[in-house]
BAFI-3210 file (N, C-alpha, C; in Angstrom, 3 decimals, decimal comma, padded with zeros to 6 digits):
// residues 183
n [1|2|3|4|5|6|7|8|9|10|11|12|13|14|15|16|17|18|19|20|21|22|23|24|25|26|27|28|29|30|31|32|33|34|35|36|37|38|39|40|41|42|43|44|45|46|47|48|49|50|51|52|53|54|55|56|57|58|59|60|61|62|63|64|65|66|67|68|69|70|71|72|73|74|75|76|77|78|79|80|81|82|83|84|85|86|87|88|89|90|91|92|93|94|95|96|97|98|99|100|101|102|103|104|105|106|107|108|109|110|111|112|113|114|115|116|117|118|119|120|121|122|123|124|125|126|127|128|129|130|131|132|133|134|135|136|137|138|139|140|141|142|143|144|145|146|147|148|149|150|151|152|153|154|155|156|157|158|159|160|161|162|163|164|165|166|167|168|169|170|171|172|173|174|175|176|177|178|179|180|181|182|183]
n.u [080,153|078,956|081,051|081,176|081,246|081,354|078,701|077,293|078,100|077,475|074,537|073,959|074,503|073,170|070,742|070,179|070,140|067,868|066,163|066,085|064,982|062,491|061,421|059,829|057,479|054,866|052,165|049,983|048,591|046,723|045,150|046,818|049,473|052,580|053,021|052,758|052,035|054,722|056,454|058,908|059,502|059,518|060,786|063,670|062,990|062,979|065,370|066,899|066,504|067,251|070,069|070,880|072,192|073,953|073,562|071,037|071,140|072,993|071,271|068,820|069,427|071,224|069,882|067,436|068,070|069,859|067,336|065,631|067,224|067,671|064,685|063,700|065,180|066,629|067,417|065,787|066,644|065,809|064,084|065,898|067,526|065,442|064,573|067,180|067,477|065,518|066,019|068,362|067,467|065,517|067,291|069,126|067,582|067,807|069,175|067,099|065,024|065,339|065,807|067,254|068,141|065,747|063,788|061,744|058,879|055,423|055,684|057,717|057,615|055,526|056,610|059,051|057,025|056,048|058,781|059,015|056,673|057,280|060,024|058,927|057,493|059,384|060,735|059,180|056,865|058,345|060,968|061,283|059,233|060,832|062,591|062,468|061,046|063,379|065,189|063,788|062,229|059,403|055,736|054,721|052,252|051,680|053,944|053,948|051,147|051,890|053,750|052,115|051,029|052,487|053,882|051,398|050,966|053,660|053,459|051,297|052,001|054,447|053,811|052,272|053,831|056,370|055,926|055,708|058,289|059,484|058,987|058,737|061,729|062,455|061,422|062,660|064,704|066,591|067,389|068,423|070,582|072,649|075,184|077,926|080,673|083,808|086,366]
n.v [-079,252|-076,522|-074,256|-073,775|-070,777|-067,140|-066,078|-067,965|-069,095|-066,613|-067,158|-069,396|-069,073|-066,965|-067,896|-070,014|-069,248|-067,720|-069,552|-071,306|-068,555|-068,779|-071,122|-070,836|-069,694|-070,952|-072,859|-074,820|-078,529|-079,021|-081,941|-083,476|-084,765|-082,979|-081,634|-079,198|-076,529|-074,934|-071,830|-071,843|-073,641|-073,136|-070,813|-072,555|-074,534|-072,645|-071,243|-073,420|-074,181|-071,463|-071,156|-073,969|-077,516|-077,949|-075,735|-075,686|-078,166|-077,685|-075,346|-076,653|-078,732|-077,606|-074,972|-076,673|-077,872|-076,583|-074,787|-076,955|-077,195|-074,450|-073,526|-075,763|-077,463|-079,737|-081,980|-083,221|-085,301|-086,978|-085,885|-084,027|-085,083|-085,828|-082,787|-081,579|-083,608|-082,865|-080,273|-080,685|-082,469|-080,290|-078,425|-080,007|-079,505|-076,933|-075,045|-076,153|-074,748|-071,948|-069,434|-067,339|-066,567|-064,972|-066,652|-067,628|-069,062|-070,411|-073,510|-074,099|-073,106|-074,687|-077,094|-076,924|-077,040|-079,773|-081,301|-080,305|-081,547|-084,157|-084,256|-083,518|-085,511|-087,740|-087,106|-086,743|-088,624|-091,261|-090,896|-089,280|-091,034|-093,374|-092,951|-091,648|-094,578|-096,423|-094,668|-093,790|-095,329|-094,956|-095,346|-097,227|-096,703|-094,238|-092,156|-092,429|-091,196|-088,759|-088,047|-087,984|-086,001|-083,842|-083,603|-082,981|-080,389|-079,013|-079,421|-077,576|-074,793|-074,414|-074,418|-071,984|-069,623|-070,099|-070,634|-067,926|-066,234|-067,541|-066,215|-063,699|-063,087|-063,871|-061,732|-059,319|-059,384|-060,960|-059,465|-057,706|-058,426|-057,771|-058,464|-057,956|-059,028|-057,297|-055,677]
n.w [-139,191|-137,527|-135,803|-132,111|-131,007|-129,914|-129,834|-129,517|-126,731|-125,514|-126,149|-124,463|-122,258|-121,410|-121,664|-120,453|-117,832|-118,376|-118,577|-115,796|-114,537|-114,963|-113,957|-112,152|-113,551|-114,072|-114,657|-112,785|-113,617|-111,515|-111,254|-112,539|-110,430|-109,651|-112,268|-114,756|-117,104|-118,502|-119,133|-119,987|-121,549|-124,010|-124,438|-124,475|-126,692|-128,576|-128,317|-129,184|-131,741|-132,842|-132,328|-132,084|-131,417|-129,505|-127,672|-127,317|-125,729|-123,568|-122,568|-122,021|-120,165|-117,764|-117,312|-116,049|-114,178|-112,385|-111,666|-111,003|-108,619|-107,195|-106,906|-105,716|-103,907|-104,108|-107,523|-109,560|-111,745|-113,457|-115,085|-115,911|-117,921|-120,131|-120,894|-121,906|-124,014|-125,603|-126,486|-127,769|-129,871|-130,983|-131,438|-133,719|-136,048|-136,474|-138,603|-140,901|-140,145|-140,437|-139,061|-138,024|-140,048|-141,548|-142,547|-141,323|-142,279|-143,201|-144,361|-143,390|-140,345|-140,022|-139,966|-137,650|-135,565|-136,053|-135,510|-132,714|-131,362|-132,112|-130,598|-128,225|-127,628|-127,280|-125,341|-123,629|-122,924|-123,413|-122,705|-119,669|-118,439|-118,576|-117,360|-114,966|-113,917|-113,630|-112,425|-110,160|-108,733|-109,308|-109,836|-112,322|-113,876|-113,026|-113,855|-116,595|-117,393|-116,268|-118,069|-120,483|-120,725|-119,491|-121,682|-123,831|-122,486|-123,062|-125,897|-126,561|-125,454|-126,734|-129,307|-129,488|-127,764|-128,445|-131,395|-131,978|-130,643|-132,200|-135,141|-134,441|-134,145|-136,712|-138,440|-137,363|-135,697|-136,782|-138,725|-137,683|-136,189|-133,180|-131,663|-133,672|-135,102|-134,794|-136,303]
ca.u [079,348|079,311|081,947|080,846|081,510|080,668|077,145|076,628|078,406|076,514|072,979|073,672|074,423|071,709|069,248|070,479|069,931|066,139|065,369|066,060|064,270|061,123|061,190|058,565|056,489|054,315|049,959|049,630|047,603|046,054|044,701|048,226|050,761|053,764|052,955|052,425|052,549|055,764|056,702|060,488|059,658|059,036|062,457|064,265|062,556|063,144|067,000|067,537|066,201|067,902|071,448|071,627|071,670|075,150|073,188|069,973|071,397|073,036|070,023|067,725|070,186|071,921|068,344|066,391|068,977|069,684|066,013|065,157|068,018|067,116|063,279|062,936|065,990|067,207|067,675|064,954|067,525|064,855|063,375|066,761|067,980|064,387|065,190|068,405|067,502|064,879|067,092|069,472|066,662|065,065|068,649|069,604|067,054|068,057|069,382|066,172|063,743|066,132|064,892|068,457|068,134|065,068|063,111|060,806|057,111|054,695|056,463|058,998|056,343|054,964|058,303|059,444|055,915|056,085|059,716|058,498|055,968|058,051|060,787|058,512|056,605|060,680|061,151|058,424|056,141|059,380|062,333|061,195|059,072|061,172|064,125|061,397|060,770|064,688|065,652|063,133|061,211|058,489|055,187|054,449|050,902|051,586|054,726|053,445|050,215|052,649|054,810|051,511|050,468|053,719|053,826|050,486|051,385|054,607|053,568|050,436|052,951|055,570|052,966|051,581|054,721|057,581|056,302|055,419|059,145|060,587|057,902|059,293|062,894|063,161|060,925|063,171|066,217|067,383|067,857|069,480|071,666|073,719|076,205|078,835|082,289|084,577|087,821]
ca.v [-078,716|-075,247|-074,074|-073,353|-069,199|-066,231|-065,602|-069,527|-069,042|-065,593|-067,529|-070,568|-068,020|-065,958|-069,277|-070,717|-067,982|-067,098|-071,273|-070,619|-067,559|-068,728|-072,547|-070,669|-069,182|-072,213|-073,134|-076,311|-079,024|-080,146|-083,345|-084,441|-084,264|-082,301|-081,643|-078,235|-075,564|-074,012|-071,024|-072,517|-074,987|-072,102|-070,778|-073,526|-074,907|-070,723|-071,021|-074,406|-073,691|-070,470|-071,763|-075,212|-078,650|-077,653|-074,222|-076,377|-079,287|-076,582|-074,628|-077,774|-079,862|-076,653|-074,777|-077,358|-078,724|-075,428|-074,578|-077,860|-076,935|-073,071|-073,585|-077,122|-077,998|-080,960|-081,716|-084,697|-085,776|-087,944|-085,080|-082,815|-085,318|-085,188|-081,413|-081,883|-084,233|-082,235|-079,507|-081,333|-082,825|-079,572|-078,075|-080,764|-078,726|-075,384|-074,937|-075,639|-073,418|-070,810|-068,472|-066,500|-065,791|-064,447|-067,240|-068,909|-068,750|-071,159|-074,698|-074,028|-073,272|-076,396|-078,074|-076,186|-078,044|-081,240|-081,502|-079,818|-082,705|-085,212|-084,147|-083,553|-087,320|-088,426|-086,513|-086,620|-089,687|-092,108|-090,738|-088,945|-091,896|-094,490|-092,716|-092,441|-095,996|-096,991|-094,050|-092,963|-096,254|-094,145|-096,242|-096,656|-095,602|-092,352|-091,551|-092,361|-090,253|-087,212|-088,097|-087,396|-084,365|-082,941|-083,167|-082,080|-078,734|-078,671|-078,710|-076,434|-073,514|-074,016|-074,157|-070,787|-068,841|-070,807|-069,770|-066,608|-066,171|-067,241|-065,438|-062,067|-062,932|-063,984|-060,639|-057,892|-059,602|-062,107|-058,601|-056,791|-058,858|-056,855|-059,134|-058,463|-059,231|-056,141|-055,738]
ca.w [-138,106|-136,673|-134,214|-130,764|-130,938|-128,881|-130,064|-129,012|-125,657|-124,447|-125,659|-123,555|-120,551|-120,807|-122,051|-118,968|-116,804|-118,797|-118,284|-114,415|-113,844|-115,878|-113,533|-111,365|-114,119|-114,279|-114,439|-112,431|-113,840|-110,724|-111,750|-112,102|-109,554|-110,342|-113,715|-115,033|-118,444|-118,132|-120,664|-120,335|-123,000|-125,492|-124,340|-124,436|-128,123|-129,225|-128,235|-130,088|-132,938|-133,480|-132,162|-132,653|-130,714|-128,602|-126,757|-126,845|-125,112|-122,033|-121,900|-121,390|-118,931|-116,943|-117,265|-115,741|-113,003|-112,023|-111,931|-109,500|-107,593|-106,809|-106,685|-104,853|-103,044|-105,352|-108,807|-110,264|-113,099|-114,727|-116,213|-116,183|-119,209|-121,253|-121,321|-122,512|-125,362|-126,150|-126,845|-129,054|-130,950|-132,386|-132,570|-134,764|-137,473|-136,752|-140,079|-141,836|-139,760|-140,957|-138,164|-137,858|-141,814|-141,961|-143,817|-140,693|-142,815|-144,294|-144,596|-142,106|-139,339|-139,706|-139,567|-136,513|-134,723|-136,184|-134,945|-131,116|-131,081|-131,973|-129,938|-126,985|-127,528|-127,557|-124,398|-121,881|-122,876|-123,412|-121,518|-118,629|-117,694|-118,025|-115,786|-113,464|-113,046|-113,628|-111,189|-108,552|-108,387|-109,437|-110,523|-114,122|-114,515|-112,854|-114,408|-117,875|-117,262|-115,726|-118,930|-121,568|-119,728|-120,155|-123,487|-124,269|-122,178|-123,876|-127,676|-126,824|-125,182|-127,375|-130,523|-129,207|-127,354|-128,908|-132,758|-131,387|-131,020|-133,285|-136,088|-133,911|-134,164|-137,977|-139,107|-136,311|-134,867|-137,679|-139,673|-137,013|-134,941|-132,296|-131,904|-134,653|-135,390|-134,884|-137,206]
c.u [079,868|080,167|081,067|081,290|081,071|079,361|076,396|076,631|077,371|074,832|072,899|073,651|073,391|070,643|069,346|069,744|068,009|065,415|065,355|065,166|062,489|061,041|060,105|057,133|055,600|052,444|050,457|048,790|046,986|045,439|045,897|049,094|051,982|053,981|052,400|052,322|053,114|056,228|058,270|060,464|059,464|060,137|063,457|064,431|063,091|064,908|067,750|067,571|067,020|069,279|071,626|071,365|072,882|073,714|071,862|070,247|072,169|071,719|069,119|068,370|070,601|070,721|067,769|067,115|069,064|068,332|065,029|065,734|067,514|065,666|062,908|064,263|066,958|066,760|067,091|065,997|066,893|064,234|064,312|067,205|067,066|064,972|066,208|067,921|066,448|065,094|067,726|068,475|065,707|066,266|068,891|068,844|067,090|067,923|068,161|065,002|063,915|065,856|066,007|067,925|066,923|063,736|061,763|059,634|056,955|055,598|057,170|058,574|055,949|056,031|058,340|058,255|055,793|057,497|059,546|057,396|056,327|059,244|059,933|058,048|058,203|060,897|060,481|057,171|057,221|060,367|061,998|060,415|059,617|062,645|063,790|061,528|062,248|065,384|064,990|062,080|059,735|057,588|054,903|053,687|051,146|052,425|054,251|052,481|050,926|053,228|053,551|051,041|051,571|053,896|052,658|050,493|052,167|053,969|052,589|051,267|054,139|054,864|052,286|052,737|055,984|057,564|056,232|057,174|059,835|060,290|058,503|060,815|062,945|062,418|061,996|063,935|067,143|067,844|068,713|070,150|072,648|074,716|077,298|080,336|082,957|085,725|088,659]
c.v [-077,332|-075,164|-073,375|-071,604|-068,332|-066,178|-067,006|-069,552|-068,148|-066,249|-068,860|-070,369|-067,958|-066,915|-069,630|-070,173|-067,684|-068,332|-071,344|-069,967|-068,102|-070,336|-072,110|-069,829|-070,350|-072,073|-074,819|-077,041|-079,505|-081,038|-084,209|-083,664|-083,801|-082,469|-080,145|-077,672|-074,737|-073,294|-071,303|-073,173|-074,538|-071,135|-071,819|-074,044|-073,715|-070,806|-072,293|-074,268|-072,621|-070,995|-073,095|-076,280|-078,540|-076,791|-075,024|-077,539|-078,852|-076,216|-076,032|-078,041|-078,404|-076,073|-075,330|-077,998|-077,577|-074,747|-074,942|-076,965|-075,816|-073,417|-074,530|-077,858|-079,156|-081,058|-083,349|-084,560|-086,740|-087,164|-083,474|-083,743|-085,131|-084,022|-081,099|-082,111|-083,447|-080,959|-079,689|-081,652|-081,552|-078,970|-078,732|-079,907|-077,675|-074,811|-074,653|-075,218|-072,487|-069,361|-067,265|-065,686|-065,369|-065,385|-067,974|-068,504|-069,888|-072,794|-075,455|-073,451|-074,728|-077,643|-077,837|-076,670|-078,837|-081,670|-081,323|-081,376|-083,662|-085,238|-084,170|-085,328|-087,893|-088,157|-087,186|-087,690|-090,507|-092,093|-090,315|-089,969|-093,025|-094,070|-092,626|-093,583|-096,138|-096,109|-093,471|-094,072|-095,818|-095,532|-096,070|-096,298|-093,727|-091,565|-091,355|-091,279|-089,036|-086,989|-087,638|-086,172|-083,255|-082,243|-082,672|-080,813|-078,140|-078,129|-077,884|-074,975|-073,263|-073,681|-072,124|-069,791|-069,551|-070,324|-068,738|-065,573|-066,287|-066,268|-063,812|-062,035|-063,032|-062,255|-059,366|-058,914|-060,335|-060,783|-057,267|-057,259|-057,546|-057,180|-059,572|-058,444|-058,065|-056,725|-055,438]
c.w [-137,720|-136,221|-133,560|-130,627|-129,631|-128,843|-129,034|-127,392|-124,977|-124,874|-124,744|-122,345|-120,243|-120,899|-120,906|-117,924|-117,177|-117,869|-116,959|-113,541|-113,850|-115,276|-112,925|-112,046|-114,926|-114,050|-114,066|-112,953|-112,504|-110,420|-111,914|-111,702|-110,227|-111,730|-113,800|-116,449|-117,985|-119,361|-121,030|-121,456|-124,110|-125,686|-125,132|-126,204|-129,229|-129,773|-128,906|-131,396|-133,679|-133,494|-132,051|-131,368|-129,380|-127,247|-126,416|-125,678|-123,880|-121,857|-121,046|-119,909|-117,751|-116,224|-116,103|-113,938|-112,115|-111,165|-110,254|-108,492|-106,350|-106,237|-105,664|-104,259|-103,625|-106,744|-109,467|-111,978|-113,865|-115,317|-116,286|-117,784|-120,133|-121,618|-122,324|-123,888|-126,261|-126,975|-127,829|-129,756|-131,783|-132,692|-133,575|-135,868|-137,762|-137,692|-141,232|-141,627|-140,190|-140,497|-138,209|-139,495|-142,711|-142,872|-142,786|-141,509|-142,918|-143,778|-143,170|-140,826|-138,839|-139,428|-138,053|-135,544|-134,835|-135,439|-133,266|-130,892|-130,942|-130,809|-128,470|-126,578|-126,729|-125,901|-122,640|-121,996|-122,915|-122,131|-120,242|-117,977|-117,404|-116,992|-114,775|-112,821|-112,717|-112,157|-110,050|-108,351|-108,367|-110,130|-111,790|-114,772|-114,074|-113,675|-116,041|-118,302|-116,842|-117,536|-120,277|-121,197|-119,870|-121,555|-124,298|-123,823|-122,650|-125,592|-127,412|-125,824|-126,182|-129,131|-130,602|-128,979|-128,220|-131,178|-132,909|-131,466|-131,750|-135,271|-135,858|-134,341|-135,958|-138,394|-138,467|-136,158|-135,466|-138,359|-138,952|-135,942|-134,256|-131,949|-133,293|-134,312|-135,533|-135,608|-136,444]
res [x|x|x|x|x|x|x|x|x|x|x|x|x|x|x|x|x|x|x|x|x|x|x|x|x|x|x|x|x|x|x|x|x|x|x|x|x|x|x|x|x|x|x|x|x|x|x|x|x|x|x|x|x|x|x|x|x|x|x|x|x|x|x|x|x|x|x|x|x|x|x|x|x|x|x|x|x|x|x|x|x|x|x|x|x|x|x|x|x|x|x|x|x|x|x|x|x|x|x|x|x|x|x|x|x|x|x|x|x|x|x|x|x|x|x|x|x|x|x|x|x|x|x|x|x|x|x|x|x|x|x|x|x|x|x|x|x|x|x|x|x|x|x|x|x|x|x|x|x|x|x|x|x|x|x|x|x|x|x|x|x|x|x|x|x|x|x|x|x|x|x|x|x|x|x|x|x|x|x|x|x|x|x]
***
């Protein structure tokens, strides 16, 4: 496995810090309660992918806790861990989006959304509703219905802004990193 480095450290800062700023850049669904399309999840999906399931799995959890905190006074931890796992689960494929090294096209597109889908289904139809019920005595039709709503806002922002990025970064920023190693 990787080591944890500088490059990893200053993107889990600044991911942190982006996932934060970008809690109030949200479209309400108003049909369901506290449910929205937030461009965080195209962050978040962006910064795993490139760096891995470590920087994914801060950004999400820190991100999102953080986020509550600042924005709404407390910190709903039934949908600060989704985040999280969501994180670690497209990091885990970093590697073969191959967004750093110039190769995201074709194949590895479609990867990089089948994995966001899955990972989101994993996330916010499963986990975030059942920490609901288990932790906020939340009911289970609503949460469930908050919990597919999510995830259909999720993979259609992160399908749109999330390959958007990373399509920009492998063509311009995979070939000129600014972050090098001095002698």
């Amino acid at each position: 496995m990787k080591k944890f480095g500088i490059k990893e450290v200053v993107a889990a800062g600044i991911g942190t810090a982006l996932f934060v700023v970008l809690t109030e850049v949200q479209i309400p669904l108003g049909f369901i309660p506290n449910t929205s399309l937030q461009v965080r999840a195209a962050l978040l999906t962006f910064l795993s992918a490139v760096y891995g399931p470590l920087v994914g799995g801060i950004v999400g959890f820190a991100g999102h806790a953080l986020g509550d905190a600042f924005f709404y006074g407390s910190v709903w931890w039934s949908w600060v861990f989704p985040d999280a796992v969501f994180g670690i689960i497209v990091g885990l494929f970093a590697k073969k989006f191959a967004i750093k090294e110039g190769g995201f096209e074709g194949g590895k597109i479609a990867l990089f959304n089948g994995v966001q889908v899955i990972a989101n289904a994993i996330a916010w139809i499963v986990l975030a509703p059942v920490l609901d019920i288990v932790m906020n005595a939340e009911p289970a039709k609503k949460v469930f219905v908050q919990g597919i709503f999510a995830w259909l806002g999720n993979v259609i922002i992160i399908a749109i802004l999330g390959t958007l990025l990373a399509v920009g970064y492998t063509k311009i920023g995979a070939k000129s990193s600014s972050l090098e190693k001095e002698d």
